[in-house]
N, C-alpha and C positions, 0 to 999 in steps of 0.2 A: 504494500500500500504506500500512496506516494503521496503525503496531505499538501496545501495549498503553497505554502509556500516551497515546494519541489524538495523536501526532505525526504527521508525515510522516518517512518515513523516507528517509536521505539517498540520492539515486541512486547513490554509490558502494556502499555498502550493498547496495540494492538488484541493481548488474547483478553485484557477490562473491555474492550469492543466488543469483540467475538461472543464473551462470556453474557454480557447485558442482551446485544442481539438472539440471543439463544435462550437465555431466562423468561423475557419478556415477548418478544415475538416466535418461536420457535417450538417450542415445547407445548406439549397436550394443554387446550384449556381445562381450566380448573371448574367442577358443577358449582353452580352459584344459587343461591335460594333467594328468593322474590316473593311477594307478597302483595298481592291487590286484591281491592276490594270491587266487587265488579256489583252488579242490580241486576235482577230477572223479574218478569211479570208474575212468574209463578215461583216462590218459596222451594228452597233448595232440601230436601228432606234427606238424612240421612249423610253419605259421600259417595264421592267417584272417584278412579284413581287410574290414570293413566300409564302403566310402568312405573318408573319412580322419577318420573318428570313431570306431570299434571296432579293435582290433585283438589279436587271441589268438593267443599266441606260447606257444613251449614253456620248460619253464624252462632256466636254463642247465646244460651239462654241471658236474655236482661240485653242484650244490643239492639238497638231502635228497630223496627218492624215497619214496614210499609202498610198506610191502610187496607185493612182486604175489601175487596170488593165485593157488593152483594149487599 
């Protein structure tokens, strides 16, 4: 590698380059957990669960309820 001003640049340099490009862009992503709160017309009973990537649960007892209709 040859940086801007026509040096070489020093191999320590170089493999903290190597090392961060490969940490941070390179390497398997890591699973990450999320959490949203989404609204349906009809009340979610029970759960659903997708593999272990999705999963639709109901909200807790005592969390605000949309009026039912009727």
């Amino acid at each position: 590698m040859i940086n801007v001003l026509q040096r070489p640049l020093e191999s320590a340099l170089v493999a903290q380059i190597e090392k961060e490009i490969e940490d941070k862009l390179v390497s398997a992503p890591v699973p990450k957990v999320a959490r949203f709160v989404m609204y349906a017309h009809v009340p979610v009973v029970g759960y659903w669960r997708y593999r272990d990537r999705i999963v639709l649960r109901q909200v807790p007892a005592g969390a605000p309820q949309p009026p039912r209709a009727g």
